[in-house]
Structures are given as structure tokens and as C-alpha cells.
C-alpha positions as CSV (number, residue, x, y, z in Angstrom):
1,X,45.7,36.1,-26.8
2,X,44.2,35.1,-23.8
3,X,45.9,36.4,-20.4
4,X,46.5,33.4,-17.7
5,X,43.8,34.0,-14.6
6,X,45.9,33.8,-11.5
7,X,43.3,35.0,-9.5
8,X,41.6,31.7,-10.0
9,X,44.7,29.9,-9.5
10,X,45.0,31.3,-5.9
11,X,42.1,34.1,-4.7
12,X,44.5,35.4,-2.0
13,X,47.5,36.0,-4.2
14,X,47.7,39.9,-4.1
15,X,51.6,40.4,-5.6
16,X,52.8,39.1,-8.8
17,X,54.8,40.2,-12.0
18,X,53.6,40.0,-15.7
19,X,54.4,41.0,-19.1
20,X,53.1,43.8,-20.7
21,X,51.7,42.9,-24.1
22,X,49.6,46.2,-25.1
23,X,49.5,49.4,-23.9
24,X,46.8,51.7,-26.1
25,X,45.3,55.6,-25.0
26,X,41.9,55.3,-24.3
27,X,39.3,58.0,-23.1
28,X,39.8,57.2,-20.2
29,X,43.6,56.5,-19.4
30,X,45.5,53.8,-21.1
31,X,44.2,50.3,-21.9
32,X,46.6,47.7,-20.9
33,X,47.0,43.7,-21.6
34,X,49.7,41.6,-19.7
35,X,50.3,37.7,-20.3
36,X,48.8,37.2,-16.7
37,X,46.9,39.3,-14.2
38,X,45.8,38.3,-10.6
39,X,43.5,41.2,-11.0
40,X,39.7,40.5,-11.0
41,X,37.7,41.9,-13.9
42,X,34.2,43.2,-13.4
43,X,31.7,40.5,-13.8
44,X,29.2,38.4,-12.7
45,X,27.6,41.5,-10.3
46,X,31.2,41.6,-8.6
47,X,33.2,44.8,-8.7
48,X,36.5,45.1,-10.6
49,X,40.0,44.7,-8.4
50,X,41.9,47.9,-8.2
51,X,45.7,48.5,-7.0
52,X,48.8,49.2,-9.1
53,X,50.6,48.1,-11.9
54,X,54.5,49.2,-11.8
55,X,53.1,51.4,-9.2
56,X,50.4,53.2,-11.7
57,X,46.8,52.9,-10.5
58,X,44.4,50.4,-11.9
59,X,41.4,52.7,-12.4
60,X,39.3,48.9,-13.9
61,X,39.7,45.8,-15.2
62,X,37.4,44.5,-17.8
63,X,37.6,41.0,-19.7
64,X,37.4,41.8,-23.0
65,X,37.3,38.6,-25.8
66,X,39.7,36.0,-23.2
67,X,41.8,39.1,-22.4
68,X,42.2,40.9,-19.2
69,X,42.3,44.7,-19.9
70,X,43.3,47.3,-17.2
71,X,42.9,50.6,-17.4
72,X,45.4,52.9,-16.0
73,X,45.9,56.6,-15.3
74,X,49.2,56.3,-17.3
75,X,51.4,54.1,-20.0
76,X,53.2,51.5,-19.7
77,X,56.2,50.0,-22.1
78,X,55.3,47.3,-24.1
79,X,57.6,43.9,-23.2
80,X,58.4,45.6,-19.5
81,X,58.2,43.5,-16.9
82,X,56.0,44.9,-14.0
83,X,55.1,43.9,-10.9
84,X,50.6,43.9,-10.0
85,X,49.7,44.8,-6.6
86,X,46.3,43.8,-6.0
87,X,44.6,46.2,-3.2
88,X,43.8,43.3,-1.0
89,X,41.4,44.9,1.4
90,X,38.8,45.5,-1.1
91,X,39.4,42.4,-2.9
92,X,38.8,40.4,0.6
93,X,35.9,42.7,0.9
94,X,34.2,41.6,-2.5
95,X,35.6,37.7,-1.6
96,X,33.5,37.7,1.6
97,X,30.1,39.4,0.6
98,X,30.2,37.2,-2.9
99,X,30.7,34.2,-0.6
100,X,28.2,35.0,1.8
101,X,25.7,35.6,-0.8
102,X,26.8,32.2,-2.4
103,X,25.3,30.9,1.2
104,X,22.1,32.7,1.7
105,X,21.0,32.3,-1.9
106,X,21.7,29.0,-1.7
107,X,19.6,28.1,1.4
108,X,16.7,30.2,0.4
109,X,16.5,29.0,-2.8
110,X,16.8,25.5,-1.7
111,X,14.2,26.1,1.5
112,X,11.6,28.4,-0.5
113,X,12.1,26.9,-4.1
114,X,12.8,30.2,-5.7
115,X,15.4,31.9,-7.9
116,X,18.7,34.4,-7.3
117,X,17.5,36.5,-10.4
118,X,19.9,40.0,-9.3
119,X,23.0,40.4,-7.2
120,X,24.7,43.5,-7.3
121,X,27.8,44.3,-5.0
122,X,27.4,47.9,-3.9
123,X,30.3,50.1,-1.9
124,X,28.0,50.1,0.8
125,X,25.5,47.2,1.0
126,X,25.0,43.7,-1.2
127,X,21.5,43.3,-2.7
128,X,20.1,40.3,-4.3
129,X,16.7,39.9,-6.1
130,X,14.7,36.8,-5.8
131,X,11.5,35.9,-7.8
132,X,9.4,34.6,-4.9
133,X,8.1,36.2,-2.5
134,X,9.7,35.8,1.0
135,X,8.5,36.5,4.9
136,X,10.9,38.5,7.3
137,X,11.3,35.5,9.3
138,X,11.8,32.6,6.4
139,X,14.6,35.2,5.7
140,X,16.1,35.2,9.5
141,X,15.8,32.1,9.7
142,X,17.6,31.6,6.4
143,X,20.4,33.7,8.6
144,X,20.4,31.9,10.6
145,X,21.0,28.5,8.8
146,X,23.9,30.6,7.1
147,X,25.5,31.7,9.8
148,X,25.8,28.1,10.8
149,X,27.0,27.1,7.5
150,X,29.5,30.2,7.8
151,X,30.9,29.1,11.4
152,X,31.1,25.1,10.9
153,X,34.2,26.2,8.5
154,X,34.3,23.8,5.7
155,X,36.0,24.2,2.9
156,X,34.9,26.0,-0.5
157,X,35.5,23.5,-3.3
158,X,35.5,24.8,-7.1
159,X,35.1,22.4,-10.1
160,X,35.0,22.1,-13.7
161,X,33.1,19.1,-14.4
162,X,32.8,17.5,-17.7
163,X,29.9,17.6,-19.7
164,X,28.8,14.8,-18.1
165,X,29.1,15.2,-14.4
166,X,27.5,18.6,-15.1
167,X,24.7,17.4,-17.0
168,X,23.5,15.4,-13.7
169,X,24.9,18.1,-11.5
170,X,22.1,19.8,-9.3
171,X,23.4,23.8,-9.3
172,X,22.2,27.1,-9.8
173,X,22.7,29.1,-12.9
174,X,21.6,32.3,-14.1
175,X,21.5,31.5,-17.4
176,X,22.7,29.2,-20.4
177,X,25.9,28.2,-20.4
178,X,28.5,26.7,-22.8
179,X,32.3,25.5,-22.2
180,X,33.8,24.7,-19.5
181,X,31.6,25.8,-16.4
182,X,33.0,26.7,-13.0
183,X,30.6,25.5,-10.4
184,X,31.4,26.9,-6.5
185,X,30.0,25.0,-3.5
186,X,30.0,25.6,-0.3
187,X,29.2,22.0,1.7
188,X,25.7,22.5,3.0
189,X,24.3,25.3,1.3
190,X,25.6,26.1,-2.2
191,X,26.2,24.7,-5.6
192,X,26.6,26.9,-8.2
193,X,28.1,28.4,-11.5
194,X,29.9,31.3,-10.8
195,X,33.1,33.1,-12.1
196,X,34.2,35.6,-9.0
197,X,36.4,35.2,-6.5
198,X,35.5,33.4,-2.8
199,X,37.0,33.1,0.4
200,X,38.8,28.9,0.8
201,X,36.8,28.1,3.5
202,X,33.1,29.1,4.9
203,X,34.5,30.6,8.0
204,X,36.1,33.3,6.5
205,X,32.9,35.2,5.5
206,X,32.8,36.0,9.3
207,X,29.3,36.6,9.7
208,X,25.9,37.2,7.5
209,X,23.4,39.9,8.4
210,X,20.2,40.7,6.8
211,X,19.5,44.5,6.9
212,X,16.1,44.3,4.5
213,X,13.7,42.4,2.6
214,X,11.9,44.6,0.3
215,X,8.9,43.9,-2.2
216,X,10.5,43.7,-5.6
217,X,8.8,42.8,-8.8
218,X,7.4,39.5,-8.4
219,X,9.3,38.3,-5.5
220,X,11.7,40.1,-2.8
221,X,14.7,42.2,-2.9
222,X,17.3,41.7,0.1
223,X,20.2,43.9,1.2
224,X,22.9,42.2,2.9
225,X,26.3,42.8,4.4
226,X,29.1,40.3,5.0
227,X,32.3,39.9,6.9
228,X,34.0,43.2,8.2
229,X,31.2,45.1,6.5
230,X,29.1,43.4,9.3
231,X,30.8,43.8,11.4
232,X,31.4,47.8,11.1
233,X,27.6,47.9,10.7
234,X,26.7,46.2,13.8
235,X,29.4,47.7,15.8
236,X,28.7,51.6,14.7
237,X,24.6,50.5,15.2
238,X,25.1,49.3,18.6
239,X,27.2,52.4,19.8
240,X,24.1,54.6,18.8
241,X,21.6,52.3,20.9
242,X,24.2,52.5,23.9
243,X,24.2,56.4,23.5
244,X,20.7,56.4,23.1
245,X,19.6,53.7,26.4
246,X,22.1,56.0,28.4
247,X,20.1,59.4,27.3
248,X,16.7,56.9,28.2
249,X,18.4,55.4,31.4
250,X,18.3,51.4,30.4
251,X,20.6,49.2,28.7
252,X,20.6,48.8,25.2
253,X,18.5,45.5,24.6
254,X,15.7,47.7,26.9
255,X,15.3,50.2,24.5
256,X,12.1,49.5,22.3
257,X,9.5,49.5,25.4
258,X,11.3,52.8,26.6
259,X,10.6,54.3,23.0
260,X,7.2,53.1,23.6
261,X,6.6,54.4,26.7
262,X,7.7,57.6,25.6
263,X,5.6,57.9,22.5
264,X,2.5,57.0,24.4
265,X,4.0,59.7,27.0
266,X,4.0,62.3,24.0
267,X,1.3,61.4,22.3
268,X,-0.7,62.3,25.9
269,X,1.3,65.3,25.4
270,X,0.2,66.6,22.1
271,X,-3.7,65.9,22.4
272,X,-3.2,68.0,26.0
273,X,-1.7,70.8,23.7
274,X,-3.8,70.4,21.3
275,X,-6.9,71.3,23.9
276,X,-4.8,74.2,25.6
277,X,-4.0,75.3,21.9
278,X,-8.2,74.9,20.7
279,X,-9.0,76.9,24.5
280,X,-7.1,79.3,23.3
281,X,-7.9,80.0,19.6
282,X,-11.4,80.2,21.2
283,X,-9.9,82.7,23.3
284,X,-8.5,84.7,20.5
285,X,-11.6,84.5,19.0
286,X,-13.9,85.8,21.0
287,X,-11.8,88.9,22.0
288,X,-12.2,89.7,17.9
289,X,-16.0,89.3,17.7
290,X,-17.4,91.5,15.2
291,X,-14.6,93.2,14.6
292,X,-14.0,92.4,10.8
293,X,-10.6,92.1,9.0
294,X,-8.1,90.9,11.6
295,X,-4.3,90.7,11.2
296,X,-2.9,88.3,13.8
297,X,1.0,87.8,14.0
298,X,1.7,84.7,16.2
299,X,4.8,82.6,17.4
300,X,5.8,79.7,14.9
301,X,3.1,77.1,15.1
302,X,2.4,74.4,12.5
303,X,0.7,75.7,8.7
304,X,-2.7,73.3,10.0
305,X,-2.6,75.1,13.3
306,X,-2.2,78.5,11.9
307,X,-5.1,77.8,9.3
308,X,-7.3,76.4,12.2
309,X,-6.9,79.7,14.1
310,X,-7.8,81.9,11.1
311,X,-11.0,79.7,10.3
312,X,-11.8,80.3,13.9
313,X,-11.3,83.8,14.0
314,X,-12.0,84.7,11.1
315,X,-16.1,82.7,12.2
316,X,-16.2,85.8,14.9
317,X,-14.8,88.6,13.4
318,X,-17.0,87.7,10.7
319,X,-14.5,89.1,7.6
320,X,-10.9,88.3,6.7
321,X,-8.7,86.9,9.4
322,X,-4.9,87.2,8.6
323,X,-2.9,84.8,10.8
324,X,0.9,85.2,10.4
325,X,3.1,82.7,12.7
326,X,6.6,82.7,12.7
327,X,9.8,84.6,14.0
328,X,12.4,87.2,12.5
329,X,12.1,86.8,9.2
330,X,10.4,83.8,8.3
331,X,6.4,82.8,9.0
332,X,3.2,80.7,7.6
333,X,0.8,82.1,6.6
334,X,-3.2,81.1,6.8
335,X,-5.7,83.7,5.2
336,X,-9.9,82.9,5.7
337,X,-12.7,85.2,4.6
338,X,-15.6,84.8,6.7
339,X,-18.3,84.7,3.6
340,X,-15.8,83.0,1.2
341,X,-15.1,85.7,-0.5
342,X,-12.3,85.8,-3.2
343,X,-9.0,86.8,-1.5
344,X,-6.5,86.0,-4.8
345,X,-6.1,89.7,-5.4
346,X,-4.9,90.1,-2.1
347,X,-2.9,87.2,-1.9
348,X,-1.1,87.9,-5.0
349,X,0.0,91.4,-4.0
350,X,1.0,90.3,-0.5
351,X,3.5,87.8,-2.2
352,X,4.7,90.0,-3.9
353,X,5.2,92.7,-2.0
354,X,6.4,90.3,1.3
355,X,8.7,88.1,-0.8
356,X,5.7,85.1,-0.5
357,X,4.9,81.9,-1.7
358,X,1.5,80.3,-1.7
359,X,-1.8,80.9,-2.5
360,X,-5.8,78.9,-2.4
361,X,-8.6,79.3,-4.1
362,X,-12.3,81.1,-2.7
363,X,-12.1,82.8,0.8
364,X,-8.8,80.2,1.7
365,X,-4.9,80.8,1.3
366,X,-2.4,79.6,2.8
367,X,1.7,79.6,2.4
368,X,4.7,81.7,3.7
369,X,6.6,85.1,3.8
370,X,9.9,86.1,4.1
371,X,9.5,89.8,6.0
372,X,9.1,90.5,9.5
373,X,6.3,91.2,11.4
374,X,6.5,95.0,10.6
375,X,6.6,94.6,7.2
376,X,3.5,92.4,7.3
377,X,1.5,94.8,9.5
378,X,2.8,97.5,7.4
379,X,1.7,95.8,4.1
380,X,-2.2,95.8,5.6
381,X,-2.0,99.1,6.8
382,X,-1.5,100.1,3.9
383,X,-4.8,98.2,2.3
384,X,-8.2,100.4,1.5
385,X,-9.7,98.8,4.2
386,X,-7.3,98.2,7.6
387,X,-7.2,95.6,9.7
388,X,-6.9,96.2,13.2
389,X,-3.4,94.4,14.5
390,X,-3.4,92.4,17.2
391,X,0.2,91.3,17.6
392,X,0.9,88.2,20.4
């Protein structure tokens, strides 16, 4: 029997009663029919309602051949009369991001000539798939054009036209579709078949924003948030750049050419270090000269910093230079053989015997230890051949 859609009836009725019709076990709780439900099912890309039915949890709602079936986390009596509760916060939430959608897609489709071919409706974000390829700014300005739509207010008419009306009816569609057809517009922007639930006027959908336009497929994916998701979003992001323009000293709009300023300060920085750093593997290196095998244990530096100091010194000692760099128990590793000799035997045992990961082929290894710098001189002391240590 099919269940009467009151949430069509009225999209911001959130309390009614109903009659229980069936009530079966299910995997996963109790599958329950009433004669009428204000509940949304799932459909369409649009999250199920929740709330409570004679104060049980709805867990879902699907719609399942003309019935509405929710599933609960326990029974209810068949013929009881119970009264729904629709949890109206999340269904306003799903009302205003399916609305806002309805917008955008419409404008960019109608601007750009191209197709709303995905729309999902995420806990977090809304994202939408369109089969053309869109530019950043044909989608701001798309915003923009929505957010116009969105604050001139009109109201959201929904239709079923007969056959005939719809046949010369210009509206978006996903697919085929048969029976009677329920085309949403929204003056302006929109025309289209759709069975969720939508906000009565444009106005409520608050605001639109953009967050990214990705390549997808053959065209563009965007993710979107609507209303009070927008809202939170823009709010919480604009707290962050306040905290951050008062840790760089300007106001929040300011803070892109401070960023700047301070990468081009730091990237001054890290080529003066990296000269300091070269002086002083040179350094290093010439205090080793001719010394063969040399163990150096070092303060944490990066894995390509530690390997250029062992190629260095390892080029004066003129044999294996061991650079270690790290602290406590933790440090990178960078092995080189002056002649390229093989150094797997070594590497293998030192692994193992300084809890190691890593390895490299010919006179090159490279990777990282878990011991501390006695262990590690301790481990080459104890090699046929020793290494002086020079610890620093």
C-alpha cells in the first residue's frame, strides 16, 4: 500500500502521528511501514530524515515499492498510533544545501551549456559533478549570480505538469522519466525534476559558497556548502586568519602579501644556511683528510643533508664515511664509500644490530636507527677495521 508523503505536502512539517501498518525484524533493527510519514527517504543524492517514532530512533528511511520503510532500533505494535518527530535541524540542513545546489546547477548549466551528472550530500561538504569543464572564475561568478538569486527571495514553486506541459517544458533531468514528474524551480535559475525536499522561498538557503572546483572525468567536480554550513565554515575560517594577521601584525584581508613577504624572507634564509651548512661540511671534511673510515654522529639535520656530508667526507677521508644525525634515540643515517665499494654487508648487520631500517645499493646507503649515539659508536668499534669517532 502506498504511505501518503507529507513531507511533500509541507517540507517544514516536523511533528505528526500515523498508523503503524508493519513492523518486521530486520538485520538491522526493525522495518516499519505507517499509512503516512513526514519522514524523507534516501534518494535522489539526499540523505535520509532521522528522529523518532513513538520516541524510538529512526536509524533510515528507504522507499521501497510506493512504501515508506523506517528502520528502527526497536518494535513497534502494529495498528498503534504513534506520533513522528522529524529531527528538524538536519532536515533544514539537507533542505538548504539541496536548494542551493538546485541554484548553482542551474545557472552553470544554463551559462556554460553543460550537465549536473553527480550530486552527493555529504555530512560535511555538498559535491556535484558536471561533464564540462569549468574555470575558477566562470564558477565564482556562477556564485555570484546565485547568491543573487538566493537574496532576491522569491518563491520556490513545485509542479506536476501533465504530459503535455512537460513535453514543452525546458528542465533538467538526470534521466528518463515516466509518471507523474515533479519539476522544482526556483524563478531565475532553476527548473528541474527532482524528488527531495527544498526550502519555500530562495532566501532561505542563506548563502552559497564554492570551496573547490576540481578536474573530474570529463568535466569538473565542485564542493559546496550551503546555508548554516556556510556559514560555520566562513565563520570558523575567518577566526583562523584573525589569529593568524594578529601573530603577523596586519588585519586579516592583509594577510597573503605578509605570507609572501615571509616566504621570500625564508627562502633568503634557507639558501644563507644552506652556504653556512656547505662551509661547514667542507670544514668537517678537511679536518678528516686521509684519515679513512670515519664515523660522524651529528645533530638532527635533513636525510639529503646528512648524505651530502658523508659524500663530502667520505671524498677526503678517502674510505667509508658514516654520518649518523639525530638525538636520543632516534637518527638518519647516510653511509658513502669513497671507491664505491659494496657496503650491504655492513649495512645489513648494522640494522640489525641498531634496530635500522634502510639500505642502497654500491658504495651508498642511506635510512635510520633506533639506538643512541653510544650504541652506534659502539657497533663500529666493534668492526675489523675501526673507524675513528668524531662525535659533534
Amino acid at each position: 500500500m502506498k504511505t501518503d508523503t507529507l513531507y511533500y505536502e509541507d517540507p517544514f512539517l516536523c511533528t505528526f502521528t500515523a498508523t503503524v501498518r508493519t513492523c518486521e525484524a530486520v538485520e538491522n533493527g526493525y522495518a516499519v511501514t505507517l499509512d503516512r510519514t513526514a519522514f524523507y527517504p534516501e534518494g535522489g543524492g539526499q540523505p535520509a530524515d532521522h528522529g523518532t517514532l513513538g520516541g524510538i530512533p529512526v536509524l533510515d528511511v528507504q522507499e521501497q515499492h510506493d512504501e515508506i520503510v523506517h528502520t528502527l532500533s526497536q518494535p513497534l505494535a502494529v495498528d498503534q498510533t504513534v506520533e513522528g518527530v522529524v529531527d528538524w535541524d538536519r532536515r533544514f540542513d539537507h533542505m538548504q544545501q539541496h536548494s542551493g545546489e538546485h541554484i548553482l546547477s542551474g545557472i552553470l548549466c544554463d551559462r556554460y551549456h553543460c550537465d549536473n551528472v553527480g550530486f552527493h550530500l555529504g555530512a560535511d561538504t555538498v559535491t556535484i559533478d558536471y561533464n564540462t569543464d569549468l574555470t575558477w572564475e566562470q564558477v565564482m561568478a556562477a556564485e555570484a549570480a546565485a547568491n543573487a538569486v538566493i537574496w532576491a527571495d522569491r518563491p520556490v514553486e513545485i509542479t506536476y505538469p501533465d504530459p503535455d506541459t512537460l513535453a514543452h517544458l525546458a528542465y533538467r533531468s538526470k534521466k528518463e522519466l515516466t509518471g507523474p514528474v515533479r519539476i522544482v524551480t526556483f524563478p531565475e535559475a532553476d527548473c528541474c525534476a527532482c524528488c527531495g525536499t527544498h526550502v519555500r522561498r530562495a532566501g532561505q538557503v542563506g548563502l552559497v559558497k564554492v570551496l573547490s572546483c576540481q578536474k573530474f572525468r570529463q568535466g569538473v567536480r565542485l564542493e559546496i556548502l550551503c546555508g548554516k554550513r556556510a556559514l560555520s565554515y566562513l565563520s570558523q575560517s575567518w577566526e583562523q586568519a584573525r589569529a593568524v594577521g594578529q601573530k603577523l601584525s596586519v588585519k586579516p584581508v592583509e594577510i597573503l602579501p605578509a605570507v609572501e613577504r615571509l616566504e621570500a624572507e625564508l627562502a633568503q634564509t634557507k639558501l644563507r644556511t644552506q652556504e653556512l651548512e656547505e662551509d661547514l661540511f667542507a670544514h668537517i671534511a678537511r679536518e678528516h683528510a686521509g684519515a679513512g673510515d670515519t664515523l660522524l654522529i651529528q645533530p638532527p639535520m635533513r636525510p639529503d643533508r646528512a648524505r651530502r656530508l658523508a659524500d663530502t667526507v667520505a671524498h677526503s677521508c678517502g674510505a667509508l664515511a658514516a654520518v649518523f644525525a639525530g638525538e636520543a634515540d632516534s637518527y638518519v643515517y647516510a653511509l658513502v664509500h669513497a671507491d664505491g665499494a659494496d657496503i650491504a654487508p655492513l649495512v645489513k648487520s648494522m640494522n640489525q644490530s641498531l634496530h635500522g631500517r634502510g639500505g642502497g645499493r654500491g658504495g651508498f646507503a642511506q635510512g635510520s636507527v633506533q639506538a643512541s649515539s653510544e650504541e652506534i659508536a659502539a657497533f663500529f668499534h666493534n668492526q675489523k677495521e675501526e673507524p675513528p669517532c668524531a662525535t659533534t
